[in-house]
C-alpha positions as CSV (number, residue, x, y, z in Angstrom):
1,X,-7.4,-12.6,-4.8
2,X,-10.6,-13.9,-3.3
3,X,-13.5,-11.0,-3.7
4,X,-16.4,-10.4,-1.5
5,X,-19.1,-12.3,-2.2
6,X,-21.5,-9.4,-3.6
7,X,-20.1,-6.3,-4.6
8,X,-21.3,-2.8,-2.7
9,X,-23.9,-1.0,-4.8
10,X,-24.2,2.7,-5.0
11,X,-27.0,4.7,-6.1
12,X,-26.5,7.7,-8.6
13,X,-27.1,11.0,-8.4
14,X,-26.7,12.6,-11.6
15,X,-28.5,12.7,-15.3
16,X,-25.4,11.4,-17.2
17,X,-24.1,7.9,-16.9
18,X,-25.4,4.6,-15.2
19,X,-28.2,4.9,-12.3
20,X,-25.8,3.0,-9.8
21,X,-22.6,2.0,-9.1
22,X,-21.3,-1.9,-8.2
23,X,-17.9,-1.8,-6.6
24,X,-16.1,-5.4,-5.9
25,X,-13.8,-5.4,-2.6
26,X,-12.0,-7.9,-1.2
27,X,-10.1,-8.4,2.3
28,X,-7.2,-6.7,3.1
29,X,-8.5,-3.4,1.6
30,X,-9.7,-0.8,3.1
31,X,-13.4,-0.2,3.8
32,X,-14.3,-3.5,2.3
33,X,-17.2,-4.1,4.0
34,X,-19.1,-0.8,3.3
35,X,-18.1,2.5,1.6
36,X,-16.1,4.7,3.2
37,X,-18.2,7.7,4.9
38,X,-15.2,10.1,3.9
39,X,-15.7,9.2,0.5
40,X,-19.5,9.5,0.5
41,X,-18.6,13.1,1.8
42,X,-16.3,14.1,-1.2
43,X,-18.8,12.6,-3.4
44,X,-22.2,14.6,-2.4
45,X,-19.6,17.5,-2.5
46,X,-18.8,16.9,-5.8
47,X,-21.3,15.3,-7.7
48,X,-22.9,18.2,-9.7
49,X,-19.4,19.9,-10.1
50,X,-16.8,19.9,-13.3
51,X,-14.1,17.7,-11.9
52,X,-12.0,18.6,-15.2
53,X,-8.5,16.8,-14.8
54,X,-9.8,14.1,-11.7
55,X,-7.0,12.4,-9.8
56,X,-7.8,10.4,-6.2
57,X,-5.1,9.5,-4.0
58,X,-5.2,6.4,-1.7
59,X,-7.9,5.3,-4.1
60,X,-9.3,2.2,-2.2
61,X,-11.2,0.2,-4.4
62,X,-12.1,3.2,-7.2
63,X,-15.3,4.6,-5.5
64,X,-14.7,8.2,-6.0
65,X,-13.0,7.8,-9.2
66,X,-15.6,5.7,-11.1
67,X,-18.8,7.9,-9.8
68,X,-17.5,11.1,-10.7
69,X,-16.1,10.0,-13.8
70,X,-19.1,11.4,-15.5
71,X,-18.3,15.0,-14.3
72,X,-14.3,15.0,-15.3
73,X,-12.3,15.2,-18.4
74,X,-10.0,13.0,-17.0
75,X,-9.6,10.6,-14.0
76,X,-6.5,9.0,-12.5
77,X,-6.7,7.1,-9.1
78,X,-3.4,6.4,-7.4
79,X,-3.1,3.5,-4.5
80,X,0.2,2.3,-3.2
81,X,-1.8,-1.2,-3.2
82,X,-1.4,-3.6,-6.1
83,X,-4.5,-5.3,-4.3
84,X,-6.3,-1.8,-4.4
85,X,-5.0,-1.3,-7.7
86,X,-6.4,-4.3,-9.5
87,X,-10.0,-3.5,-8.2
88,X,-9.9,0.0,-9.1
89,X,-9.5,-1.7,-12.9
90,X,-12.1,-4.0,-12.2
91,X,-14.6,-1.7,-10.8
92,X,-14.1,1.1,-13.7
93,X,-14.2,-1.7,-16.4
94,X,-17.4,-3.2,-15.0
95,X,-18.9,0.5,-14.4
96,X,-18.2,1.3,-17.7
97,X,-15.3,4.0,-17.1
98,X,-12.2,4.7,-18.7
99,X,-9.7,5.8,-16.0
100,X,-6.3,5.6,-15.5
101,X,-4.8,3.2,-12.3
102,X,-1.5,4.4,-11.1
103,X,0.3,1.9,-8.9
104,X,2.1,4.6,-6.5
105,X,2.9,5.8,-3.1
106,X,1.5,9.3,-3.5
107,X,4.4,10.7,-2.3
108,X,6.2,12.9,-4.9
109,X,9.8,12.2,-4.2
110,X,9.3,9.2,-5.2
111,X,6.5,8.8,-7.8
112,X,8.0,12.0,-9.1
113,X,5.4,14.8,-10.9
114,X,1.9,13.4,-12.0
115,X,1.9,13.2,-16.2
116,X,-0.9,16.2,-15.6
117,X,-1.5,19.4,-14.0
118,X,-4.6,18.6,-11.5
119,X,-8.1,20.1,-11.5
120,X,-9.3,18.1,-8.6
121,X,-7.8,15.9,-6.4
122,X,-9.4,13.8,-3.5
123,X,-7.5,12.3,-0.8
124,X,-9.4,10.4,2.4
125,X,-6.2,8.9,4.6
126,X,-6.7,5.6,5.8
127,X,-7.6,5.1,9.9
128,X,-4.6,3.8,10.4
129,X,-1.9,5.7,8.2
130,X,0.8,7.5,10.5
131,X,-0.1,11.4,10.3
132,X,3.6,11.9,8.7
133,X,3.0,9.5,5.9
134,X,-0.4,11.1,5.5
135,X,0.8,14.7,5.6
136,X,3.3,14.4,2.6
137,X,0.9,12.8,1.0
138,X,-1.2,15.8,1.0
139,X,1.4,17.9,0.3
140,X,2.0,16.4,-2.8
141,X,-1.5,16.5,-3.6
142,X,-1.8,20.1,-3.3
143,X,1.6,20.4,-5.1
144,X,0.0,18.4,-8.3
145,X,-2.7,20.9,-8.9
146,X,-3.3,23.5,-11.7
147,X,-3.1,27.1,-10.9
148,X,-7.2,27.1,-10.1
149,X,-7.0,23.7,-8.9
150,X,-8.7,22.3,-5.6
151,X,-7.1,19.6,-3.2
152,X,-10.5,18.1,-1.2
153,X,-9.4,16.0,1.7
154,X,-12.0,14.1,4.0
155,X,-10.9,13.2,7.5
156,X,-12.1,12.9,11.0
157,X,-10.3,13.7,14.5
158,X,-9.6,10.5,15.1
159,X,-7.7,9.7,11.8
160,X,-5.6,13.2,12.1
161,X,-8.5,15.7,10.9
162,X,-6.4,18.8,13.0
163,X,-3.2,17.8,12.0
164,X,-4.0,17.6,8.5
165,X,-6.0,20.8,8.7
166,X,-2.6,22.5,10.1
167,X,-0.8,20.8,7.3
168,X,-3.0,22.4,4.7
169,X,-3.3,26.0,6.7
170,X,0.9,26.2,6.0
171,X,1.1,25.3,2.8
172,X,-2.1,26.0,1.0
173,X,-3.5,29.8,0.4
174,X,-6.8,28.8,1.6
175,X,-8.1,26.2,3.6
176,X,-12.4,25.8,4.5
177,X,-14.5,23.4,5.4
178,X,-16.9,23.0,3.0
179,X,-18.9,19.9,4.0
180,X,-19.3,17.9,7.8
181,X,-21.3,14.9,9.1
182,X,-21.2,12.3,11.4
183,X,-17.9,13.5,12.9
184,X,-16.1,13.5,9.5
185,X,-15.0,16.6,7.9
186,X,-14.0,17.8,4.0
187,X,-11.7,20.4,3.7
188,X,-10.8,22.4,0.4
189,X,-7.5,23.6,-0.1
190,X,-6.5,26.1,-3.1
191,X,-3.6,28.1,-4.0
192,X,0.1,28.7,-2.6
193,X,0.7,29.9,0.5
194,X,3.8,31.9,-0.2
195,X,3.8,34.7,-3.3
196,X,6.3,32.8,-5.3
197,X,4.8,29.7,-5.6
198,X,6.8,27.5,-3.5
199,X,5.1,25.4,-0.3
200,X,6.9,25.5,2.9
201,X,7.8,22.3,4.6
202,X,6.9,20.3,1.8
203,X,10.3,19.1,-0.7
204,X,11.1,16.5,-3.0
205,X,12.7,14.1,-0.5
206,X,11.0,10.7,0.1
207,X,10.2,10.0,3.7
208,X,13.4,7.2,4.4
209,X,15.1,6.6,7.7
210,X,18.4,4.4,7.6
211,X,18.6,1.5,10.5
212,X,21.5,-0.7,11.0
213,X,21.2,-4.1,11.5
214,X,23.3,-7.6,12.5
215,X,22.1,-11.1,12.3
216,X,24.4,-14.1,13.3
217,X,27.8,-11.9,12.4
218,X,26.1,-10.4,9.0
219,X,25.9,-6.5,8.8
220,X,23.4,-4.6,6.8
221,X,21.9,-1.9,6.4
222,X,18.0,-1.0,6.2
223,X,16.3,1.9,4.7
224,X,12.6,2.5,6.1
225,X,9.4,4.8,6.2
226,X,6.9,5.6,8.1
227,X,4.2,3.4,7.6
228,X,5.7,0.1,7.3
229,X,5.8,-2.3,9.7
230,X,8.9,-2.3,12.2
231,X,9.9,1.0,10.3
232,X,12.1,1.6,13.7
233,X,14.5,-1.2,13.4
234,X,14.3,-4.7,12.5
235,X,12.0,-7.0,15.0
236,X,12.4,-9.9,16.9
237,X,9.9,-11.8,14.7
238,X,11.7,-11.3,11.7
239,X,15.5,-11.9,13.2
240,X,14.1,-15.1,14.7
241,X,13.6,-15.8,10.9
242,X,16.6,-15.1,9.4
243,X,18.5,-16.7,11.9
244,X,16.3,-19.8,11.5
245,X,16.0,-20.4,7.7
246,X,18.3,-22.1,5.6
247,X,19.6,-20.3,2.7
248,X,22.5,-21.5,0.6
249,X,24.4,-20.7,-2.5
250,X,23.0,-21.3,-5.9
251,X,19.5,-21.4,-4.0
252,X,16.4,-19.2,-5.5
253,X,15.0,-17.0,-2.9
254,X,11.9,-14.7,-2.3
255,X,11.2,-12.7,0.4
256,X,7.1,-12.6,0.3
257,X,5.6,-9.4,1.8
258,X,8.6,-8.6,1.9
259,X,8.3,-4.8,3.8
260,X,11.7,-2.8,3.6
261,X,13.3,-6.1,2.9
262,X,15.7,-7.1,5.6
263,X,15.2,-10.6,4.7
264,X,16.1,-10.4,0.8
265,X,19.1,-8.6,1.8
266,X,20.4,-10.9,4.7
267,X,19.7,-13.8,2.3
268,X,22.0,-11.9,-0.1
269,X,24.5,-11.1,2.1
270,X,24.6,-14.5,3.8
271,X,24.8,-16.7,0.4
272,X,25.5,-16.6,-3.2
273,X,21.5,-16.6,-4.1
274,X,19.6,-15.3,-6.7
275,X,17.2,-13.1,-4.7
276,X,13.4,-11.8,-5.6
277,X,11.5,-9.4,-3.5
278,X,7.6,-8.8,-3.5
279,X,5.2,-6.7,-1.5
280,X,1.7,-5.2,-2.2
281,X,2.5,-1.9,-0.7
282,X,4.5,0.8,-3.3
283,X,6.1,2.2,-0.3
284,X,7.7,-0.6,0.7
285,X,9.0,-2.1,-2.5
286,X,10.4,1.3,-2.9
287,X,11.8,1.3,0.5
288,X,13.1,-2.2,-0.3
289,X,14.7,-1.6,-3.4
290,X,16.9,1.2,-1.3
291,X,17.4,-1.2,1.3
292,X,19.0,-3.9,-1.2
293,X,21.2,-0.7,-2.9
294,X,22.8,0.4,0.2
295,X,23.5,-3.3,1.3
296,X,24.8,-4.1,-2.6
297,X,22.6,-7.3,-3.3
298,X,21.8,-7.5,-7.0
299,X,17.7,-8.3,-6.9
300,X,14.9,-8.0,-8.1
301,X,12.1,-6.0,-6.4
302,X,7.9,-6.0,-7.4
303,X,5.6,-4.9,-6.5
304,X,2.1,-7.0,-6.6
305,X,-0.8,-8.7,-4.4
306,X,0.8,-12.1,-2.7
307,X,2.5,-14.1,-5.0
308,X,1.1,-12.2,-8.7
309,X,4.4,-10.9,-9.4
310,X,6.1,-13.8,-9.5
311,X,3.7,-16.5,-10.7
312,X,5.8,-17.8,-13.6
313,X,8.8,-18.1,-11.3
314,X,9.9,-21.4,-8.8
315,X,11.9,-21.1,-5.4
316,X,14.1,-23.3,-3.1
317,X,13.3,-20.9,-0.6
318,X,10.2,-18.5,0.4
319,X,11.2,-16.3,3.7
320,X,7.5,-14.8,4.6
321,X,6.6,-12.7,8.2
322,X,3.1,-12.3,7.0
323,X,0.6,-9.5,7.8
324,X,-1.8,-11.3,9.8
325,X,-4.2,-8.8,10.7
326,X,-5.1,-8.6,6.9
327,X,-7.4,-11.1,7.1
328,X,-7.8,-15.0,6.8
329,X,-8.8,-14.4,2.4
330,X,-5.5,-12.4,2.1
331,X,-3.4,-15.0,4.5
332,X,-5.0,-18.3,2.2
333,X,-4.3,-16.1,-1.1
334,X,-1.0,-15.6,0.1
335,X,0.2,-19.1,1.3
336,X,-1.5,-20.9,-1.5
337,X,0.4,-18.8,-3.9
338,X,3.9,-19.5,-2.0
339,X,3.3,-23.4,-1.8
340,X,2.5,-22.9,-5.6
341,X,6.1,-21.2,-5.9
342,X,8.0,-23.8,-4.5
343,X,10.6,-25.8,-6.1
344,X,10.2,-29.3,-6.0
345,X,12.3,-29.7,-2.8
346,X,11.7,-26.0,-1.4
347,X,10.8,-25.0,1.6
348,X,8.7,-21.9,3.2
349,X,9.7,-20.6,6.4
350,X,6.9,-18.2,8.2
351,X,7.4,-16.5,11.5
352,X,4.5,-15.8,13.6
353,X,3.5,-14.7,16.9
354,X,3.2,-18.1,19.4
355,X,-0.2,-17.2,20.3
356,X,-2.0,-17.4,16.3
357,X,-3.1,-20.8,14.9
358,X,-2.8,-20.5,10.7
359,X,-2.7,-24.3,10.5
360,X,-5.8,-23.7,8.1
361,X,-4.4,-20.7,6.1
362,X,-1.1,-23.3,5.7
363,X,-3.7,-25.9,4.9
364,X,-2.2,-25.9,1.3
365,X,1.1,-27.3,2.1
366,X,1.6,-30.8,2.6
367,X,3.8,-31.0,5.7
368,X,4.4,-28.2,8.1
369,X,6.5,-28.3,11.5
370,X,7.4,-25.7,14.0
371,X,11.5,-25.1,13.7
372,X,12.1,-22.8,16.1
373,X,10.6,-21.0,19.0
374,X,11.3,-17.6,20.3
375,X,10.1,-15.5,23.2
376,X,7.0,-14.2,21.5
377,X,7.2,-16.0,17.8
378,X,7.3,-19.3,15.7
379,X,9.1,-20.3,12.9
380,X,7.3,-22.8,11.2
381,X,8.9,-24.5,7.7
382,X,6.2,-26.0,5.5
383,X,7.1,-28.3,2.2
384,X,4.8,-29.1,-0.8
């Protein structure tokens, strides 16, 4: 992972602990460029308060975590990033906090019951993050805390601020809004709404869809969330792909950013392989993993940033639809560590939209040539 240049420095506001705050960030995280405003809400909420039992969800790079370490007993702070993750530990290290990093979607269905009851938790949804993914994730939030426990969750119109507000109204006994500026709102949710305990519309289910899916005669099918990228069906981009690469028997495959993995299964169905997955985002690994169940291919998911989780490993063949809006750091990252992972004789195959140029982020390969052309995307096949 390449980091910024010079980390983000943040002033503090209380007696106890450092005087300020340095927080590494890196592309293809959130916010990377300055702190979030959401999070500077929460924060001038929070900062003369007992925290007591601290978890964040959708952590970022650590910022609420670290600063108001000095006010809880305890802090956790959960990203479905293995990106995020790794600066969260580098930015509570470096600040001089002990806090635990959990490597999870946030959803409770899946990451099943926090190890803790929860004092406080802080959640600030991502721009971007479809208002159903963000919804259960607040829903598990609130369903984490102690009896007197608080859920505060920052948000702004345009990232879902009323929809998240109605969320909270149904299942929360109380809902305010305890802090505003510049357009961004932090709401404070306590309590049940119903006598018994229970929350309504909120279960233990995970948020999965079930898609079929043929490619050149091979049937499968794929499990998805929202969230993910094509989580309605498998797209042209990725079928020009599959159709294009070579994959045989005996051959060691990885699907890189590997979403709900449609590629490590129809490389599994297609040919006697042995198969590895990897994605930064929990969700999809987890999504993945479900994916390769249902279409009975024996292999091996992880979750980590680019190629991390499978450093130690070689492949003939590295099937990659990268996510190139993350940046040119992450796509470099990402393709240096695949020509890394190549066999001898291996071969990566990318798919991209025609109109994108990433001869410089395939820079570290030694020969790359276009292999196929579709209506909107490019398979190129690049060799060490």
């Amino acid at each position: 992972m390449t980091p910024r240049r010079d980390p983000l420095v943040l002033g503090s506001r209380t007696d106890a602990g450092p005087d300020r705050f340095e927080f590494h960030t890196a592309e293809g995280v959130p916010d990377a460029d300055a702190f979030c405003p959401g999070e500077l809400l929460a924060l001038e909420r929070l900062w003369d308060r007992d925290c007591g039992r601290l978890r964040t969800v959708g952590a970022r790079y650590g910022v609420v975590g670290v600063v108001l370490a000095g006010r809880a007993a305890s802090v956790r702070m959960a990203t479905p990033s293995a990106r995020a993750a790794a600066l969260c530990e580098r930015n509570a290290t470096e600040n001089g906090v002990d806090a635990t990093v959990e490597l999870a979607t946030g959803l409770a269905g899946i990451d099943g019951p926090p190890a803790e009851p929860v004092d406080t938790a802080v959640y600030v949804p991502e721009p971007y993050t479809p208002l159903e993914l963000g919804t259960r994730r607040l829903r598990s939030a609130l369903d984490s805390l102690a009896s007197d426990g608080a859920l505060y969750l920052a948000a702004k119109p345009e990232t879902g601020l009323g929809r998240y507000e109605d969320a909270l109204t149904a299942a929360a006994a109380e809902v305010s809004t305890v802090a505003e500026r510049d357009g961004w709102s932090l709401l404070r949710a306590i309590g049940s709404a119903t006598a018994d305990g229970g929350r309504p519309g909120y279960g233990p289910e995970p948020p999965f869809d079930r898609v079929g899916a043929t490619v050149d005669g091979v049937d499968f099918e794929l499990v998805t969330a929202p969230g993910l990228f094509a989580a309605g069906g498998l797209d042209h981009g990725t079928r020009l792909l599959a159709e294009t690469a070579t994959v045989t028997g005996g051959d060691r495959v990885l699907d890189l950013c590997c979403g709900y993995g449609p590629l490590a299964a129809y490389a599994g169905r297609s040919a006697d392989c042995d198969v590895w997955a990897t994605d930064d985002d929990a969700l999809a690994t987890a999504a993945a993993e479900r994916t390769l169940a249902e279409t009975d291919v024996d292999a091996r998911v992880v979750t980590a940033d680019c190629t991390a989780g499978v450093a130690d490993r070689s492949f003939d063949a590295v099937l990659c639809n990268p996510p190139t809006h993350a940046g040119s750091g992450v796509l470099a990252d990402l393709f240096r560590g695949a020509a890394d992972a190549l066999a001898p004789d291996g071969r990566c195959w990318v798919v991209h939209h025609r109109a994108l140029d990433l001869s410089d982020s395939l820079a570290a390969f030694g020969r790359v040539e276009t292999v196929a052309t579709g209506t909107e995307h490019v398979v190129r096949s690049a060799r060490r």
